[in-house]
N, C-alpha and C positions, 0 to 999 in steps of 0.2 A: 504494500500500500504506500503510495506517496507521502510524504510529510509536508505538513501545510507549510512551510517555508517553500517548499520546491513546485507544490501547488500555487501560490501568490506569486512565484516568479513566474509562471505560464501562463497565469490568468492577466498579469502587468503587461507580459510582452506581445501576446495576444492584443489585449486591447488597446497599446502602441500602437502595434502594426495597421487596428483597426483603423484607428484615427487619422496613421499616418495616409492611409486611401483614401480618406472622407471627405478629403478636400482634391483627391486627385481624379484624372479620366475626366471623359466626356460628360457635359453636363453638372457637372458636382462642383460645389458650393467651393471653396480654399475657408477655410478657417468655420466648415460649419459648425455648430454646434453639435455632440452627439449626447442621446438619451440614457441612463444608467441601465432604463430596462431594455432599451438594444441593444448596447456593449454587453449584458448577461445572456438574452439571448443570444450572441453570436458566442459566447463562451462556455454557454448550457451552466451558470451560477448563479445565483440568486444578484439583484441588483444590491443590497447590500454588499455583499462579498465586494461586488465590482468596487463599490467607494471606500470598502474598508483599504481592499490594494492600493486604491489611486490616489488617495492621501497623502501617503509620505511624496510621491511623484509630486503634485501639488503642493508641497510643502516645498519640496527642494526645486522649485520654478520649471519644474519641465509640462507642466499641462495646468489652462484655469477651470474652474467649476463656475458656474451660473446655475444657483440654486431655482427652484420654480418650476410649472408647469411648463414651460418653454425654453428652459434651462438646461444646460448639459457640460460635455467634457470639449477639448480641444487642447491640439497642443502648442506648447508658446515658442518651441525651440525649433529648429530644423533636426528630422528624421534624421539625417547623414551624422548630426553631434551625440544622438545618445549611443552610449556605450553600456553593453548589459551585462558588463561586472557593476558598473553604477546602478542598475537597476535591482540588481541581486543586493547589492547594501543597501539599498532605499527600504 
């Protein structure tokens, strides 16, 4: 069974990854906002989990939160600078 340290770095890099799309291709928004309960469903976790991971990220300036009905995640950095031993300390 995984251990939830190893789990939160899949679910973190995951929804990186996710975000890092969310503004890319055809048609798509740059900088949209994304919803906690879409980042869960694309990770099959509960939206909690998702904000429990994306916290510390948030904390240490790599993604903001917009709380609210309209509100969501995005990230502040370019994709090409995170590094996911930094994500793994996060």
């Amino acid at each position: 069974m995984a251990s939830p340290q190893s789990t939160q770095f899949a679910v973190a890099v995951h929804v990186l990854t996710y975000l890092a799309g969310a503004g890319a291709g055809p048609g798509a928004q740059p900088g949209r906002l994304v919803g906690a309960t879409e980042l869960a469903a694309s990770t099959q976790v509960t939206a909690v989990h998702v904000r429990r991971v994306l916290a510390p990220l948030r904390e240490a300036g790599l993604l903001t939160s917009t709380p609210g009905a309209h509100g969501g995640w995005r990230l502040l950095v370019d994709p090409a600078d995170i590094r996911l031993d930094t994500v793994w300390r996060l």
